[in-house]
N, C-alpha and C positions, 0 to 999 in steps of 0.2 A: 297463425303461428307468429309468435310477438320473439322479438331478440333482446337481452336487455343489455346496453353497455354501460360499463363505468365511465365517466367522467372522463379520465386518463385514457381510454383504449377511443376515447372518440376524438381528445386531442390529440392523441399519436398518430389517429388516422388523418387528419386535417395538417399537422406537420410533416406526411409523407406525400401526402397529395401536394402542397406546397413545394416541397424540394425537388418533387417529380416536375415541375412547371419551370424551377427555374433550371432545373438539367437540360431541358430543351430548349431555352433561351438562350440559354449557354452556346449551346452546340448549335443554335441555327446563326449565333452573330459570328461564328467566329469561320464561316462557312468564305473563302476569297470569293472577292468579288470578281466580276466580270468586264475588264475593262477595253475597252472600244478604242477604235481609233477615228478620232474628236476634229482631224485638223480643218476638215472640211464644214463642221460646223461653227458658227459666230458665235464670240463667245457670249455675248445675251443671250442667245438661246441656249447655248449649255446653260446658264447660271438658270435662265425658268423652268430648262427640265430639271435639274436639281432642286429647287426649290418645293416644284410640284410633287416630286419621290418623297421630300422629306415630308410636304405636309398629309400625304397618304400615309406613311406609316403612323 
């Protein structure tokens, strides 16, 4: 069973799938973050755990 699409119904699906990606980009950055309490750690080591988190994402 073969489907044939136009042109347009295959780029309106690839523009939905797209907007679908950035809605949940959206909504996972905008999630607060979790903040700790740091006093106990030096702050070199906060700075390379920071570091390390960004270069993960």
């Amino acid at each position: 069973m073969e489907d044939n699409y136009s042109i347009d119904e295959i780029l309106s699906a690839v523009n939905d799938l797209q907007n679908l990606n950035k809605d949940k980009n959206q909504k996972i950055s905008k999630e607060p973050s979790i903040k700790s309490d740091d006093s106990n750690i030096p702050k070199n080591t906060l700075r390379l755990i920071e570091e390390a988190e960004k270069s993960k994402n």
